[in-house]
N, C-alpha and C positions, 0 to 999 in steps of 0.2 A: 762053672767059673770057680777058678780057685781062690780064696781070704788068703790074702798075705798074712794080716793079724792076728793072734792068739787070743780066743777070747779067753779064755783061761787069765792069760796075764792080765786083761783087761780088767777084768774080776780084781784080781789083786793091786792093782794101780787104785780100781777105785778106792777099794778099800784103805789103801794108802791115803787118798786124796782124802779122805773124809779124816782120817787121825792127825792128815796134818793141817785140815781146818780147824782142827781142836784142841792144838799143841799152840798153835798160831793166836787163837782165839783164847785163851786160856793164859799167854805170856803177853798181853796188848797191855800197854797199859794207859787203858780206859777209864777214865775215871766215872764211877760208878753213878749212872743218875736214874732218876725215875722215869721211863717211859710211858704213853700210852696205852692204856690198857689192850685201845684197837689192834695197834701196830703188833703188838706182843698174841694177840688172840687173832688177826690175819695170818701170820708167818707161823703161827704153832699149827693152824689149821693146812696153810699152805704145807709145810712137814709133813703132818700127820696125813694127807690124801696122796703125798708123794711116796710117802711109807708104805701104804694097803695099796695106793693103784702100781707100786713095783711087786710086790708079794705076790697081790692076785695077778700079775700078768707074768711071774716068772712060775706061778702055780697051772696056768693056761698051760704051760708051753711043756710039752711031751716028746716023748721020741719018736712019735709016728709023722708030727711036721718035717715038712722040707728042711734040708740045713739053714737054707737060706735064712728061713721065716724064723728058724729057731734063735737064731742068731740074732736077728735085728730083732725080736724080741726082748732077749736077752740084756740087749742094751740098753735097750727104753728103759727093763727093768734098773738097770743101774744109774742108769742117767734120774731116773723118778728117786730113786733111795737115794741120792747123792745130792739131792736138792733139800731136801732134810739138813745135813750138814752144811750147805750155804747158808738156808732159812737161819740156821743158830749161828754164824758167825753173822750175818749181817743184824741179828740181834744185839751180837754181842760190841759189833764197831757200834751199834745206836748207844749204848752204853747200858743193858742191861749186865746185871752179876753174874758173873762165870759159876757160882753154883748154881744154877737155875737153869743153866744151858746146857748139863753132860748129856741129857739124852738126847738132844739134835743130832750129838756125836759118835754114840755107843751106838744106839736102835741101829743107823742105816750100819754099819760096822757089821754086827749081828745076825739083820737079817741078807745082806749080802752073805754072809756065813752061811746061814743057813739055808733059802732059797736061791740063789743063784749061784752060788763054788760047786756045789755039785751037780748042778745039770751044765754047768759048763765044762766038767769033768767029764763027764759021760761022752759028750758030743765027740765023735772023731774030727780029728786034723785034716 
């Protein structure tokens, strides 16, 4: 069965999608209040397991799998690092300070850079 979609692109969209959660989140203007420490320490945690459980599943994923399996793999991984950059905007509409929130932004940016562009490079069309 053939993918009509590119995951290649898909790669680069997320990447997209997460700078411009950050361009978005960063020109809001939110007037800056104290939050919860919870709220603040849930959603960092929620990030951060969304960050390593995309990493380590875009590190699982090899070229001896099926394309299929590589592929939707793949995605998860991107879909998991890209909840990272929601985690920090929805921080940031609660009204936490935009400097406190670049790495919601940067990390899933980065490591979609570095683990998932290139084994989605690899894969053939």
């Amino acid at each position: 069965m053939r993918t009509r979609g590119s995951l290649r692109l898909l790669a680069i969209v997320m990447m997209g999608l997460c700078i411009f959660y950050g361009v978005i989140a960063f020109q809001m203007p939110v007037a800056t209040k104290p939050i919860e420490p919870s709220v603040f320490t849930a959603l960092s945690i929620v990030a951060g397991l969304g960050v390593l459980a995309g990493i380590v599943n875009a590190l699982l994923t090899g070229p001896m799998l099926p394309p299929a399996t590589t592929n939707t793999r793949l995605i998860t991984s991107l879909a998991l690092m890209e909840s990272a950059a929601v985690s920090g905007f929805v921080l940031r509409t609660v009204g936490l300070s935009a400097n406190q929130l670049v790495a919601f932004f940067v990390v899933p940016v980065v490591c979609i850079e570095i683990f998932v562009l290139p084994r989605a490079l690899t894969i053939p069309e």
